[in-house]
Residue, then its C-alpha position, 0 to 999 in steps of 0.5 A: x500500500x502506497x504510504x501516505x503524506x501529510x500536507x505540510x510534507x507535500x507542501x515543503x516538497x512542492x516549495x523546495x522544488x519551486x525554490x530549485x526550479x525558479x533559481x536555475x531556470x527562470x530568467x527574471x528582469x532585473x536592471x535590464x538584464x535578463x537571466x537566471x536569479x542565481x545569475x544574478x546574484x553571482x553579478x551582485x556578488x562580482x560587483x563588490x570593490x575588489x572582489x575579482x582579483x582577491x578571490x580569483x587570487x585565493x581560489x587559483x593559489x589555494x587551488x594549485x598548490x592543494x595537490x603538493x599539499x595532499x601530496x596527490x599530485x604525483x598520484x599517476x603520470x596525468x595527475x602529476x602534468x595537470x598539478x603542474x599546470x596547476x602551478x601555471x595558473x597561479x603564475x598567470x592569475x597574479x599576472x591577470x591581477x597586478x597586469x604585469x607580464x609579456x605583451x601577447x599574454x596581456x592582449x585583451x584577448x588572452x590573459x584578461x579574458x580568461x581571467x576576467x569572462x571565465x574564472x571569476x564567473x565560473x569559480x564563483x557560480x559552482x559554490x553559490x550554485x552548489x548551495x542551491x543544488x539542494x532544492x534541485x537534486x536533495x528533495x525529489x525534484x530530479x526523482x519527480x522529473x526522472x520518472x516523467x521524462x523516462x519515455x524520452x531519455x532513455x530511448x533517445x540519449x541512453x540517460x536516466x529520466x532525471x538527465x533532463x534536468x541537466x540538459x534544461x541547466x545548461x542551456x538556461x544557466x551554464x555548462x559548470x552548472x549542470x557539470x556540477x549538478x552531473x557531478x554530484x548525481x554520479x557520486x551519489x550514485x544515481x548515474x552510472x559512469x557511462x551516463x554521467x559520461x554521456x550527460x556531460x559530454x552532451x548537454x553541459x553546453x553554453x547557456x543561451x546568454x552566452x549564445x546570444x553574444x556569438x550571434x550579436x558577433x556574427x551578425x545574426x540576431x536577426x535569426x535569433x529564434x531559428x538560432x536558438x532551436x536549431x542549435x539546441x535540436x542539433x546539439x541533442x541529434x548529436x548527442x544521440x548519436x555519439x552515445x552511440x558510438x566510440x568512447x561513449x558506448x565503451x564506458x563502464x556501466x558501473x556507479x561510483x566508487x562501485x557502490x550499489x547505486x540507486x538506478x530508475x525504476x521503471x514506471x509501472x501503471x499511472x505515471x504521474x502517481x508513480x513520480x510522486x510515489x517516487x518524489x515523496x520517498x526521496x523527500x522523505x528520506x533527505x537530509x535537513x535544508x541546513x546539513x544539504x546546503x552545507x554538504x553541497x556548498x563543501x563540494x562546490x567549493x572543493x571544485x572550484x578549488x579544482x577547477x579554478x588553476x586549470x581554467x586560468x592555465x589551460x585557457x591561456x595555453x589553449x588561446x596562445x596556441x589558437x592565436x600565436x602557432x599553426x597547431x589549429x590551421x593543421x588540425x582544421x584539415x580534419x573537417x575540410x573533407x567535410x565542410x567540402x562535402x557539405x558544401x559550406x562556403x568558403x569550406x577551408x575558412x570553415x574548416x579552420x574555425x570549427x578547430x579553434x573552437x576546441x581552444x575556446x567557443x567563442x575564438x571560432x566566431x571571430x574568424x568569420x564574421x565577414x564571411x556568407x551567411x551559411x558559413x557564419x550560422x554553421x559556425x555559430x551552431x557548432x561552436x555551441x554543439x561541439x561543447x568540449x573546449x580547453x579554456x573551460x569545459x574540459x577543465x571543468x569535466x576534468x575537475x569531476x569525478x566523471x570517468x573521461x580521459x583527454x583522449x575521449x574528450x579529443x575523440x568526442x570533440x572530432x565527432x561532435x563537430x564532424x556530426x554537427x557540419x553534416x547535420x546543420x549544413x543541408x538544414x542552412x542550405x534549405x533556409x537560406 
């Protein structure tokens, strides 16, 4: 017999759900400016005198020297390179800070950049989002959700029901946001580590925010809405293939740790009855609003610990090599033969910028802003489906628990571009 609920029980999990649903996914107005209200208060918080360069400075140091600390740092040949590059960053954040160094690092485009458009940003939105993620994931919303959106996700993108909440998380908040909220499901063991493979890989892209200013860039916020769409169908099209093939589909399905892990269950009769059965019973058994709130800004923090050297000494590599060496001329060669079959103007150009979009997202739109309409729109679809790039993304993945190596997100990367051309282009020559 199904267990009954008091309706003060009933009424906490509907707020706490409101309160985690309206923090992550309603954009609200406020001084002109429209986003999600945990985006906001990460810029009231930014606003405050000196606040970019005191905690960017605490957070890459504190950060880069933690593994040498722990003694970690030599755990296995990969950890020991990435501790040292830890290190870097320490070196280019007081470089960003007292905006002292050579004269290519401290272009605005290089070390200010990063410094200022990715690692104050995203260092402090995971521990202030991490702090809300209790009301998203702590209190049956994601158990609710996983139930309803079964029939889809499953079938589709081989993830659980509550994935969708991840996927919705990117797009209107941001790719370190459901990173974290992915992160966190993996080690409580309600994802096996193909999923959590496939979910971040997949749908911890840039927020709609963020695409809005590569179509300003590009000149077509005139097309903003056939932008939006197309980019967020092409980018889960791609997704469902991807899972399907090499790396993704050789990931162990396995829980964290190897512990037992809490998988779906599958929906039996009513539906809705059985995600509020399921929804209820999460509830039910949730720790206090005060024990999750601290447990899960703990792990924010311990992230953004992790994160914040690698996005400051990654980025900065990723640009230098994008801006200053042939590396991404050479690599553009992959995608020619597919720009070419697709018959994308100007394929080479084409081909050439969707390499530099692996360094960062946003250096691929700035290469063809005078080039044809077709080729503009490709690139500002792809730029966003790719996902993978150094100067956030894989650091941020990288940062998790999340079982990918640096040659699944290089792999991963050359499919999710190859996949996007051949799938966006005949869709661009039909429309314009």
């Amino acid at each position: 017999m199904a267990k009954e609920y008091d309706g003060i029980k009933i009424f906490k999990f509907i707020l706490f759900a409101a309160v985690g649903i309206f923090m992550f996914f309603v954009p609200i107005t406020i001084d002109g400016k429209s986003t999600i209200p945990l985006d906001h208060i990460v810029n009231y918080i930014r606003a405050i005198p000196n606040y970019g360069p005191i905690y960017s400075g605490l957070i890459v140091t504190i950060g880069g020297i933690l593994p040498f600390i722990d003694k970690t740092w030599n755990r296995d040949k990969t950890t020991t390179i990435f501790s040292f590059i830890k290190l870097l960053g320490i070196v280019f954040v007081f470089m960003a800070i007292f905006n002292r160094g050579p004269e290519f690092l401290m272009r605005d485009d290089v070390i200010p950049f990063i410094h200022q458009k990715i690692v104050i940003s995203v260092t402090t939105i995971v521990p202030i989002g991490s702090i809300f993620l209790a009301f998203l994931v702590n209190y049956g919303l994601m158990e609710f959700i996983g139930v309803l959106m079964q029939p889809i996700m499953k079938p589709i993108w081989k993830t659980p029901g509550r994935s969708a909440i991840d996927a919705v998380a990117s797009f209107v908040g941001s790719y370190s946001l459901a990173l974290l909220i992915t992160d966190r499901v993996y080690q409580e063991g309600k994802y096996t580590g193909k999923e959590a493979a496939i979910i971040a890989t997949g749908f911890s892209t840039v927020s709609a925010t963020f695409m809005i200013i590569v179509a300003d860039t590009l000149d077509i916020m005139n097309h903003w809405l056939l932008y939006f769409w197309l980019t967020l169908i092409i980018t889960f099209i791609v997704t469902a293939l991807t899972a399907r093939i090499y790396p993704l589909n050789k990931k162990p399905e396995v829980y964290y740790n190897n512990q037992e892990g809490s998988p779906e269950k599958l929906a039996k009769g009513n539906r809705f009855k059985m995600a509020y059965k399921e929804g209820m019973e999460a509830f039910d058994n949730a720790p206090t609003v005060v024990e999750s709130v601290l447990d899960n800004f703990k792990s924010g923090l311990r992230l953004a610990l992790s994160i914040g050297p690698l996005l400051m000494s990654i980025g900065v590599i990723g640009i230098v090599l994008a801006e200053y060496t042939p590396l991404f001329d050479i690599v553009g060669y992959i995608f020619y033969p597919f720009t070419l079959l697709a018959r994308v103007p100007e394929p080479l150009l084409a081909a050439k910028a969707n390499a530099l979009s692996i360094a960062e997202m946003f250096l691929p739109a700035l290469l063809v802003t005078e080039a044809p309409i077709i080729t503009r729109f490709l690139i500002a679809i792809v730029s966003v489906s790719e996902i993978l790039f150094f100067s956030a993304s894989i650091p941020c993945m990288m940062a998790t628990e999340i079982p990918l190596t640096m040659k699944d997100y290089i792999i991963i990367w050359i499919e999710r571009v190859v996949l996007s051309i051949l799938i966006a282009a005949p869709i661009l020559h039909l429309i314009f």
